[in-house]
LUMSE-876621 format. One line per 8 residues: number of its first residue (from 1); their letters; for each residue x, y, z of C-alpha. Coordinates in steps of 0.05 Angstrom, whole numbers. Example, Ala and Ser with C-alpha at 12.3 -4.5 7.8 and 13.67 -1.06 7.14 Angstrom:
2
1> AS> 246:-90:156  273:-21:143
//
This chain:
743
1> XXXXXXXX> 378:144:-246  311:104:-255  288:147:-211  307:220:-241  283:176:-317  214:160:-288  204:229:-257  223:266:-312
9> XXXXXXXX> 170:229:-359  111:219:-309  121:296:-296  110:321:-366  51:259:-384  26:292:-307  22:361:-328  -6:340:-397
17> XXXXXXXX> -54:309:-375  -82:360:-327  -107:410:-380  -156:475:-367  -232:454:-382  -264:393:-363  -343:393:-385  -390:355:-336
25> XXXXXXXX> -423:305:-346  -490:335:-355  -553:293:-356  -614:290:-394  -666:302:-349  -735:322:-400  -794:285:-366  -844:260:-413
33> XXXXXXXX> -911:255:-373  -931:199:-408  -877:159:-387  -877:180:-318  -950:157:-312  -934:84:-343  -883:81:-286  -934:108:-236
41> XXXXXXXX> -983:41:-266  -917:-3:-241  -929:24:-166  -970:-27:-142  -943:-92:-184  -956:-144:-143  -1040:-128:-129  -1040:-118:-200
49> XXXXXXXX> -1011:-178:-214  -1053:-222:-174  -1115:-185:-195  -1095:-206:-273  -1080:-268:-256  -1144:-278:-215  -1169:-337:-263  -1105:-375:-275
57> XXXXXXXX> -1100:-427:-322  -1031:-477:-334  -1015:-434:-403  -1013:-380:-369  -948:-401:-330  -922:-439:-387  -881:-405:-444  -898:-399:-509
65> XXXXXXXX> -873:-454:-562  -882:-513:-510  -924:-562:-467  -934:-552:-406  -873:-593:-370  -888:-629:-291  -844:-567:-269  -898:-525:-293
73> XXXXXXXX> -959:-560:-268  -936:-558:-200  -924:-489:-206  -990:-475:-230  -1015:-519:-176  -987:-479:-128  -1000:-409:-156  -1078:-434:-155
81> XXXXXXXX> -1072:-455:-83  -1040:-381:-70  -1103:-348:-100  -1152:-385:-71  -1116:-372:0  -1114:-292:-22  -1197:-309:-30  -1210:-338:29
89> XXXXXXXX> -1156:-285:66  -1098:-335:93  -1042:-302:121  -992:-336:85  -1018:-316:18  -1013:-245:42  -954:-245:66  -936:-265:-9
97> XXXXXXXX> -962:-209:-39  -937:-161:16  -865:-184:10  -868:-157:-68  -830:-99:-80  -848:-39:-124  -828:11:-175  -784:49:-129
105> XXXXXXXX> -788:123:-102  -733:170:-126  -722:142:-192  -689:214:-221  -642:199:-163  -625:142:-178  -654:92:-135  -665:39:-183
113> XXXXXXXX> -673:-28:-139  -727:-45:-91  -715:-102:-44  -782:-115:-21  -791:-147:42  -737:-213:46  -757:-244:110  -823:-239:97
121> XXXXXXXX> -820:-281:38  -774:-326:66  -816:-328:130  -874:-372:75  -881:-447:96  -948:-474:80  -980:-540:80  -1006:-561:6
129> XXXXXXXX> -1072:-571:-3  -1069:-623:-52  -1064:-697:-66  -986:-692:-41  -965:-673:31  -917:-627:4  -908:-549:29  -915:-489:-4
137> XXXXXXXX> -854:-443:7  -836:-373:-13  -784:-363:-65  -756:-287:-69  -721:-267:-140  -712:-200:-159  -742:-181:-228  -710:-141:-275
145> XXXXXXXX> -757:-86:-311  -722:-56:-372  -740:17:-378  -713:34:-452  -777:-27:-477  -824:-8:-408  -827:58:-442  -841:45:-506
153> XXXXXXXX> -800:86:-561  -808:165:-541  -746:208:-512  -766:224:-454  -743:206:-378  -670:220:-405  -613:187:-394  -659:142:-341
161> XXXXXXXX> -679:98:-394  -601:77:-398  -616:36:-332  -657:-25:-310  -706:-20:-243  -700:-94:-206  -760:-91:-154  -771:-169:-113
169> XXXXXXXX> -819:-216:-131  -849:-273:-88  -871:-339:-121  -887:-409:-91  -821:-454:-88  -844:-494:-141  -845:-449:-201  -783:-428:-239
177> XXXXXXXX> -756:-361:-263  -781:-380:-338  -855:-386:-301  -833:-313:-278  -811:-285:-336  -869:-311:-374  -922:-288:-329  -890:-217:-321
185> XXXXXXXX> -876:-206:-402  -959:-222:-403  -972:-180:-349  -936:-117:-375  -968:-136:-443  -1035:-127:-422  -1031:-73:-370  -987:-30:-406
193> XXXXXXXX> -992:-48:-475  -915:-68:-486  -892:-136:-506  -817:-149:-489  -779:-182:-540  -760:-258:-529  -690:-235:-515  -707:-192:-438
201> XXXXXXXX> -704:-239:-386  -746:-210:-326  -722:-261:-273  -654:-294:-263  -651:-362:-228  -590:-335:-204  -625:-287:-164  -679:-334:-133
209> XXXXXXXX> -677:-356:-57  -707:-405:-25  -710:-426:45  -681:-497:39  -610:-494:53  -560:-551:10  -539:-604:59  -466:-600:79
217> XXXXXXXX> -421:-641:17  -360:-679:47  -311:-617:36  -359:-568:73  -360:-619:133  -292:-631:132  -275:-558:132  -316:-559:193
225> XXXXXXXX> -280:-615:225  -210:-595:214  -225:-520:244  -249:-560:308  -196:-600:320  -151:-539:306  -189:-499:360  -191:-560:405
233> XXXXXXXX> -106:-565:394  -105:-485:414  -157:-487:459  -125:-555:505  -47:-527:493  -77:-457:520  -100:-487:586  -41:-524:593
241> XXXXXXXX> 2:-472:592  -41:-425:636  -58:-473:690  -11:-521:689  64:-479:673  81:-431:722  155:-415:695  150:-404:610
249> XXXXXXXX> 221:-414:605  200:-488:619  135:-495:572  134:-560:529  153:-543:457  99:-563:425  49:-527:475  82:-472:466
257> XXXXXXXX> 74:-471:390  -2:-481:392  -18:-441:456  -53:-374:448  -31:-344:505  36:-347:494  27:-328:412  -16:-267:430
265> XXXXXXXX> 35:-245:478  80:-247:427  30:-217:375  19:-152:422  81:-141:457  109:-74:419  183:-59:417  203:9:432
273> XXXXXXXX> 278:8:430  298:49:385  350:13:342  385:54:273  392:-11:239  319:-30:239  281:0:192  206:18:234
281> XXXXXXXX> 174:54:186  167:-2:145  102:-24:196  75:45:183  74:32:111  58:-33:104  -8:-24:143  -31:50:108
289> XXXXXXXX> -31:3:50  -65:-56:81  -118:-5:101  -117:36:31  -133:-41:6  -189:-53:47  -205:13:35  -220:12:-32
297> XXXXXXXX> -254:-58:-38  -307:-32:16  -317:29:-39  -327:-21:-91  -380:-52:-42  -411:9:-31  -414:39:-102  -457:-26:-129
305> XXXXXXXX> -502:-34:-67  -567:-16:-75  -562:57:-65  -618:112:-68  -574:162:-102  -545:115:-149  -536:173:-200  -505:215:-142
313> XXXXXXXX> -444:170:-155  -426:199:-221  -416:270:-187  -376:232:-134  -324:197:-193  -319:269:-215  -285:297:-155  -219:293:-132
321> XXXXXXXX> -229:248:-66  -243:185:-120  -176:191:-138  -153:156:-79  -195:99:-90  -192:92:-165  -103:100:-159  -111:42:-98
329> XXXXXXXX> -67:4:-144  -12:38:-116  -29:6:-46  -11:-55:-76  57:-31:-115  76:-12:-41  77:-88:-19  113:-103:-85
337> XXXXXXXX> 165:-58:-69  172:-79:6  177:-136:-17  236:-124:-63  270:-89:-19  274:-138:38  287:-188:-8  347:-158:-21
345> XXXXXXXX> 372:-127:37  362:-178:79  387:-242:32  446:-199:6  465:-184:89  464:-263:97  498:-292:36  552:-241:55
353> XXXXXXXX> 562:-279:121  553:-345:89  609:-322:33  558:-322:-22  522:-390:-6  452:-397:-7  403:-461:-1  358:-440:-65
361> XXXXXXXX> 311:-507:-48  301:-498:22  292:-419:16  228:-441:-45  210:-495:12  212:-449:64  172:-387:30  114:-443:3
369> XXXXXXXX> 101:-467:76  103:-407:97  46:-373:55  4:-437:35  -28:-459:101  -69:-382:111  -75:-390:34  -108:-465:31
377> XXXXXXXX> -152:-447:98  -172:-385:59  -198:-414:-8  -238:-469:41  -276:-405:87  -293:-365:20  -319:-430:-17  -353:-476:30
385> XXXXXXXX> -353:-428:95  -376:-368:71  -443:-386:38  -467:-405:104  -442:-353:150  -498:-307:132  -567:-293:85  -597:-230:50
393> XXXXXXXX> -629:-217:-21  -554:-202:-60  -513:-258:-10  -478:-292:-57  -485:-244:-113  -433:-189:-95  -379:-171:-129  -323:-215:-97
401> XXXXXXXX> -364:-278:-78  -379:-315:-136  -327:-371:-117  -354:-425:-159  -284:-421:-207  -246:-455:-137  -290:-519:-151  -248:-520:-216
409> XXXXXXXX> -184:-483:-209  -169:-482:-141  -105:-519:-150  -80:-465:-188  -79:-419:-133  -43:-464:-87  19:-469:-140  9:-393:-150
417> XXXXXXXX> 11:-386:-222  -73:-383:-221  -57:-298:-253  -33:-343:-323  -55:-410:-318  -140:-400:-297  -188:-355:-334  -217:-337:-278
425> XXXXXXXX> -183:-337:-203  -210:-374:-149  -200:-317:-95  -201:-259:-130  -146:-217:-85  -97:-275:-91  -68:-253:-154  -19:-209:-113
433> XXXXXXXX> 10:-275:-76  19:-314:-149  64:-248:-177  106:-237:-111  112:-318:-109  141:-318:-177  178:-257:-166  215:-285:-107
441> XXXXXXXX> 218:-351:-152  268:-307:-192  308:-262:-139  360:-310:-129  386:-292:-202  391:-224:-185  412:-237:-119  472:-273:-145
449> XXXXXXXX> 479:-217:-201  486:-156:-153  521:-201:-101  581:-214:-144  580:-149:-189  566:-100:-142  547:-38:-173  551:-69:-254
457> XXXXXXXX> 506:-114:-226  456:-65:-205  464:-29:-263  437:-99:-297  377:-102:-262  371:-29:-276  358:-48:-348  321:-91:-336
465> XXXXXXXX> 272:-52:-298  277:-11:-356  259:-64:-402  196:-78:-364  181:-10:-367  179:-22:-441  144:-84:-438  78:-56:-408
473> XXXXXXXX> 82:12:-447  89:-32:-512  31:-82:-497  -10:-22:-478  -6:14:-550  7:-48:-596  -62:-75:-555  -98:-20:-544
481> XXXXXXXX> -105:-40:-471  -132:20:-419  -134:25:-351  -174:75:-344  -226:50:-394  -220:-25:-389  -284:-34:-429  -260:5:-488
489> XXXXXXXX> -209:-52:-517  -156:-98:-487  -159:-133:-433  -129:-145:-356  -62:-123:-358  -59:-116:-275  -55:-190:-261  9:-213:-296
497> XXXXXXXX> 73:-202:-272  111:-190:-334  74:-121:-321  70:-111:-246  150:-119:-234  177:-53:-241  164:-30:-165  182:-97:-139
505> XXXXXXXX> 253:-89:-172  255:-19:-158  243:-35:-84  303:-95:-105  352:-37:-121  338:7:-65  345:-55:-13  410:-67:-44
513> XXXXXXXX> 441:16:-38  414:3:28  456:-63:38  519:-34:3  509:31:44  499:0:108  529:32:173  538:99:141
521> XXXXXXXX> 500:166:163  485:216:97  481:288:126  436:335:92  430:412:94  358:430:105  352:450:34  375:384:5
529> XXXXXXXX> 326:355:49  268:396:40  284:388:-41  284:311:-27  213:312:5  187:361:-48  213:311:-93  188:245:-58
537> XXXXXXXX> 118:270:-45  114:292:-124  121:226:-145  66:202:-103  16:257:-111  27:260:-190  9:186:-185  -54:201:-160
545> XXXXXXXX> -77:261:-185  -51:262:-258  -108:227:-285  -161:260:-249  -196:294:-316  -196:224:-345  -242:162:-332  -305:137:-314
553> XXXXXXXX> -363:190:-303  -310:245:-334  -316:272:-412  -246:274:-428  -221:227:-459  -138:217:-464  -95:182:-520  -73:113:-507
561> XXXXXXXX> 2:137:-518  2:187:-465  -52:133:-422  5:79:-425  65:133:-411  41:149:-341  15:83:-325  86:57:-339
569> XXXXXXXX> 129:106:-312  81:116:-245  102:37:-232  176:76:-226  151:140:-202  113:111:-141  162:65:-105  210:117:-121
577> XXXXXXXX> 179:164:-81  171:114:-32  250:96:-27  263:166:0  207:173:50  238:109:82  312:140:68  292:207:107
585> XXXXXXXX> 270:165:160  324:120:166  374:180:164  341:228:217  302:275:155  229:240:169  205:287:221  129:276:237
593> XXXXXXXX> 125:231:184  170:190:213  136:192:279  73:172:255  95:115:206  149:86:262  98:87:317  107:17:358
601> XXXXXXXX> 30:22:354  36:-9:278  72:-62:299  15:-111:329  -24:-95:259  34:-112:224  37:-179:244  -34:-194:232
609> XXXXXXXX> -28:-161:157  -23:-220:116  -83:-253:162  -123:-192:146  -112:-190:77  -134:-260:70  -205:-251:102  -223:-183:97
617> XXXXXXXX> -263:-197:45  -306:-250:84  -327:-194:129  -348:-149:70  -378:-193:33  -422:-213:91  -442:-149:112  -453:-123:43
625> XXXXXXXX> -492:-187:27  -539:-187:87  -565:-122:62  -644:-125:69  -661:-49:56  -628:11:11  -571:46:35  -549:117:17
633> XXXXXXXX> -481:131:-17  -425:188:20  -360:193:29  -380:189:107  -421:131:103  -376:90:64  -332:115:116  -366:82:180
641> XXXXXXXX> -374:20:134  -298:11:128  -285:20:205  -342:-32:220  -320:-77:163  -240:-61:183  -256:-75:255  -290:-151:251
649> XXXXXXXX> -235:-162:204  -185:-158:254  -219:-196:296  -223:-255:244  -154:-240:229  -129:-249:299  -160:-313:300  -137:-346:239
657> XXXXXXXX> -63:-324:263  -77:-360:326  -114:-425:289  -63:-427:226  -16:-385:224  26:-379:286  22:-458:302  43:-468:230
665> XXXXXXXX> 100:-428:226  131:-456:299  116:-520:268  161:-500:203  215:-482:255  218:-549:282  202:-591:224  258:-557:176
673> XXXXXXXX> 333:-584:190  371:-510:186  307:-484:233  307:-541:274  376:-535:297  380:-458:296  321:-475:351  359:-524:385
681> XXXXXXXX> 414:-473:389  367:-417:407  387:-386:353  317:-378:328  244:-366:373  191:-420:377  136:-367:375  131:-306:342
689> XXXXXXXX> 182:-257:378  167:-181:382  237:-142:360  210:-112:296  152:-161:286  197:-218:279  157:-287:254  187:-358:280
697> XXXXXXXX> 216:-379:213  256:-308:192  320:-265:202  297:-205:248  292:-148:198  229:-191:178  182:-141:187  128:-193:162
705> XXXXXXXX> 101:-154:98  39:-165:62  36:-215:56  95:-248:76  148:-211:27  210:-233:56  251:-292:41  284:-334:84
713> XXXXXXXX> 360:-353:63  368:-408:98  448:-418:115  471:-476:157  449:-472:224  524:-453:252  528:-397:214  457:-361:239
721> XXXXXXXX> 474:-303:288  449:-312:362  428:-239:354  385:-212:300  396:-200:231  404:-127:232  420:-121:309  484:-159:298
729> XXXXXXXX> 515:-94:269  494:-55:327  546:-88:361  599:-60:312  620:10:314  617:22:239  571:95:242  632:127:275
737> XXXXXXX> 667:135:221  623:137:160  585:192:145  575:219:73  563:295:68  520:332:20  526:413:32
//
């Protein structure tokens, strides 16, 4: 019934929404020649910089309204030792001025950033001439050159005076950005007869590099350590157990936990049985959204690099293809509602054996240990690793790698409640863990609900599905809050879970039809089924597409109350249309579809999903920060940079889930009392066993989601099955005789 409600709604806001006529985005492109010959004086900045600044004096690096300060005399020290080395033709001092970048070529294009030459200025280590044995080194910034003032106050050059140029600058180590700025804004004031206002700051400290690298602080060294030890562990319990143990049935426990031959054996061996109570598509699933994730942020990397077709990008956001990365929300509304829907299928399947017990405690216990380890290791690569791994004019600039917030909130991430309690996260992709962590935090209400109810307790959580519905569209018009034009009021309404747990409890519902369902075959005519996929795939493509004549770079604009009617709705819409492409697969109606997303090929990748999720962003922002030269914006290039950046992520992947994860969880097996003597009992695997991507520390069905959705419930050890969770029906004939017709 949600489903039909949600349909219904998103359909007619869909086909609203999609009106004739959509006007371009046309711009202004009237050259003024007068304009186009002050940028043409801005071609060679830096000889015309050191040409007017031939005769240097100390005010002339000092800003106006103060004394010079001992930070500016040893700049201008050093600035008079760089032109007296440009005099007498030193190397270095060329180097310095060769290094500068320009007004860039293919500015109606778009190509608005020019990164000079970074080694080169980096390359600069000189000996001081002075009193002092100090050295002269090169400090790169990139400046900032404001067209709108550059230009003075005539039309022309179009809608190019809307952006700013940033072209590199090379200055000795010793003077600041303010000696930057000030020199540049005198400069520009005399060669072109402009004087910037007080307010335009030319140079950014933020953007200045140096060659001098910060010493390692006591967290960055202990980062360090621990990884070593942890690769020593792996590395000794590896040799151990290929040398030294012929027979695996008799490997040591505890070798066995940390050794990497037996957890990558277990990490690539596919199953290929083909079993109707395990559910295989959900790999297929799980990792098209892992990759529509990864996807997406690579776009994100791409779209803000420094591009020389920047203003190519607006025709891009106009065609339909940017749909798929502007709707990558939806990837993540997929783990929310695989999530829900092991949650309940599996839980409700155990507390049915255990009589309607469950160990609340232990099952919070469990799912913290289970997550926090790759979580805590994360938060120490991004903010003390990651600075060091690699160098480039924008490292440590990029979109994602500011992580200075983890110095102050870090905590907050760790107790997953950093999407309420921090202003601003410490790893920005976390926010997903902290609303499926306090989701989970909650299921065992409505666990207990639809457990003793049945089907008036699904009809509770129904409403309140429904309610949440309500919730978001309500905040959305009383606020004024957009999706699609965050800018234009309101604020972030995709990182709280009060707004994000409609798929999650749609997934809920659908976990527990399958539960209550269980063992029974639903035979469909081919034009039931056909209607069913007609109807599934409308959900998901009217997700995507409805808003394509809305957004950035389009002209149309669209009310906030139809805006926060399909935003609302598609949170129904989507994992709706999800439930029945894992229904037609389950029940024989998948076809190819079925083929591809149950391929034992997903399986490997499917383990290594939460892993990858973790760090992919260490690989992208490392590539995209060691960026030295301008790169050109297509859908083809940004797709070999997602299967390079994909690749290497992997790889990282693969060896965090031999480092952390894998040890960690075999660890939690022992450690835990029910684990520990479900292990003893061989109830339970040490390492990671391959029916359906089963971890150490969960019931089989655990297909482990992204990143690690399902719960474990934790009965008394006696009461686990020596088979797994879903297998154990296998052994009961209950398909016989159950089969529900629709003719």
């Amino acid at each position: 019934m949600a489903g039909i409600v949600a349909v219904i709604v998103l359909l007619f806001c869909g086909l609203t929404a999609i009106r004739a006529g959509s006007s371009d985005l046309e711009l202004n492109q009237r050259i003024d020649i007068e304009d186009y010959q002050r940028l043409a004086k801005l071609r060679h900045l830096s000889e015309e910089f050191f040409q007017f600044y031939n005769n240097l004096t100390v005010t002339d690096v000092t800003p106006e309204g103060r004394l010079p300060s001992a930070q500016d005399l040893l700049c201008y020290a050093e600035l008079a030792q760089l032109t007296q080395a440009i005099t007498s033709g030193s190397s270095w001092a060329y180097k310095m001025i060769d290094s500068w970048g320009s007004v860039p070529a293919g500015i109606l294009m778009g190509h608005f950033k020019d990164l000079g030459h970074y080694d080169e200025c980096m390359s600069i280590e000189q000996t001081s001439l002075g009193t002092t044995s100090s050295t002269i080194l090169g400090k790169y910034c990139l400046a900032n050159l404001p067209l709108t003032e550059l230009l003075g106050g005539s039309g022309g050059m179009g809608m190019m005076r809307m952006f700013n140029i940033q072209t590199a600058v090379c200055f000795p180590s010793a003077c600041a950005a303010t000696n930057m700025d000030t020199m540049l804004k005198r400069l520009f004031k005399q060669f072109l007869g402009v004087e910037l206002s007080d307010n335009s700051q030319l140079v950014n400290q933020n953007s200045c590099k140096v060659a001098e690298k910060d010493s390692f602080d006591g967290l960055t060294i202990f980062t360090i350590v621990f990884l070593s030890i942890v690769a020593g562990i792996v590395g000794l319990s590896t040799l151990y157990d290929y040398f030294l143990c012929q027979d695996q049935k008799k490997v040591p426990v505890l070798i066995k936990i940390f050794s990497a031959r037996a957890n990558s054996k277990a990490l690539f061996q596919v199953s290929t049985k083909k079993n109707p109570n395990v559910i295989s598509s959900l790999n297929g699933i799980r990792c098209m959204s892992l990759i529509w994730v990864c996807y997406g942020h690579d776009y994100i990397m791409g779209i803000t690099s420094p591009n020389i077709n920047y203003l190519e990008v607006y025709s891009w956001m106009k065609s339909p293809y940017m749909e798929f990365i502007n709707q990558g929300v939806f990837a993540v509304d997929s783990f929310f509602y695989l999530s829900g829907l092991l949650v309940a299928m599996i839980t409700l399947r155990t507390m049915e054996r255990a009589k309607g017990k469950l160990n609340v405690p232990l099952m919070y216990l469990h799912r913290y240990l289970r997550l926090t380890p790759i979580v805590a290791v994360s938060i120490l690569v991004y903010y003390k690793l990651l600075p060091y791994l690699g160098d480039g004019p924008l490292y440590g600039n990029w979109n994602f790698d500011s992580y200075d917030s983890c110095k102050d909130n870090w905590y907050w991430t760790l107790l997953y409640i950093q999407n309420y309690a921090a202003d601003q996260e410490c790893l920005a992709h976390t926010w997903y863990l902290a609303i499926d962590m306090q989701l989970y935090i909650i299921s065992p209400i409505l666990l207990f609900i639809v457990y003793k109810w049945g089907k008036k307790g699904a009809a509770v959580v129904f409403t309140f599905t429904m309610l949440m519905v309500a919730c978001l569209f309500t905040i959305m018009i009383t606020k004024n809050y957009s999706v699609l034009n965050p800018q234009g009021g309101g604020g972030d309404i995709s990182h709280t879970t009060h707004t994000r747990t409609s798929p999650w409890l749609v997934g809920f519902l659908f976990g527990y039809f399958l539960h209550a369902t269980r063992g029974k075959t639903f035979k469909l005519n081919r034009f039931v089924a056909w209607l069913g996929w007609l109807f599934g795939l409308a959900c998901l493509f009217v997700c995507i597409f409805a808003m394509y004549p809305y957004g950035t770079g389009k002209s149309k604009t669209i009310p906030i109350l139809n805006e926060a009617f399909f935003v609302s709705f598609s949170r129904v819409a989507w994992p709706v249309g999800l439930s029945w492409v894992v229904f037609a697969c389950m029940q024989g109606y998948g076809g190819l579809a079925n083929a591809f997303l149950s391929s034992p090929l997903w399986q490997p990748l499917s383990k290594l999903s939460f892993c990858i999720y973790m760090f992919h962003l260490v690989i992208q922002n490392l590539n995209a920060g060691r960026t030295r030269v301008n790169t050109y914006f297509s859908d083809y290039d940004m797709m070999l940079r997602f299967w390079q950046d994909f690749g290497f992520s992997v790889l990282l992947a693969y060896l965090m889930y031999i480092l952390i994860e894998a040890p960690c969880t075999g660890l939690e097996t022992l450690l835990l009392p029910n684990r520990r003597e479900a292990a003893k009992a061989k109830l339970l695997p040490i390492v990671p066993t391959t029916e359906n991507n089963v971890t150490p520390s969960a019931p089989a069905l655990e297909a482990k989601i992204l990143p690690n959705d399902v719960p474990e419930t934790n009965v008394p050890a006696p009461e686990l099955p020596s088979k797994t969770e879903l297998e154990q029906k296998s052994d009961q004939p209950e398909t016989s005789n159950n089969v529900v017709e629709n003719k």
